[in-house]
N, C-alpha and C positions, 0 to 999 in steps of 0.2 A: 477667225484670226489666222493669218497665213502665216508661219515660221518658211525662211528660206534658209538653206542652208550653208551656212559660213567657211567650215571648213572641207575642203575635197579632198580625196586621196589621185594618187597617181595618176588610176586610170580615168576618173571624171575630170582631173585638171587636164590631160592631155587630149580630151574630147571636146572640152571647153574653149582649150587654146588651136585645137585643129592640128597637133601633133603627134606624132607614133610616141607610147607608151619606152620606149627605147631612149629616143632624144630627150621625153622630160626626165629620166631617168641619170641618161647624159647630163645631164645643166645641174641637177642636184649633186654630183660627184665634183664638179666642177666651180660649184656657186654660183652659178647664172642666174638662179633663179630662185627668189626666197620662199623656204618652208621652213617646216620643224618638226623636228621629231617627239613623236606620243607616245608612248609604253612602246617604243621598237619600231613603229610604224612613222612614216612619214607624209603628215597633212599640210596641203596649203588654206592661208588665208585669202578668200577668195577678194577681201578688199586690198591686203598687199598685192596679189596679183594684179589686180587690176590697175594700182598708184607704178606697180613694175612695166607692164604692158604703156603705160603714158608715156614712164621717161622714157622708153625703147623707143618708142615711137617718135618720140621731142629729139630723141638726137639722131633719130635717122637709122638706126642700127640695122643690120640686117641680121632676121634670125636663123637664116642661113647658114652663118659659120659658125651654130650649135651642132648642127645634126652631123 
């Protein structure tokens, strides 16, 4: 049985997403990008990520005027 992992933290979403640990940090201060916070800690769901990264995509956005 394979378990995958659902929720990342920081630094695997910003490795995931191909972004400095800085900018996803950025986009969470700002709401760009949906998480949630855990006992103090902030994880993303790795399938809102993913429903997130489509609409970006569907409307063109550039993720450029994050960083």
């Amino acid at each position: 049985m394979k378990i995958e992992k659902r929720f990342l933290n920081v630094p695997e979403v910003a490795l995931y997403l191909g972004f400095s640990i800085s900018a996803i940090r950025k986009w969470v201060r700002c709401g760009a990008i949906p998480f949630h916070k855990v006992n103090g800690g902030i994880r993303f769901d790795i399938e809102l990520i993913n429903q997130w990264l489509e609409k970006e995509r569907a409307n063109s956005h550039s993720y450029s005027n994050y960083n």
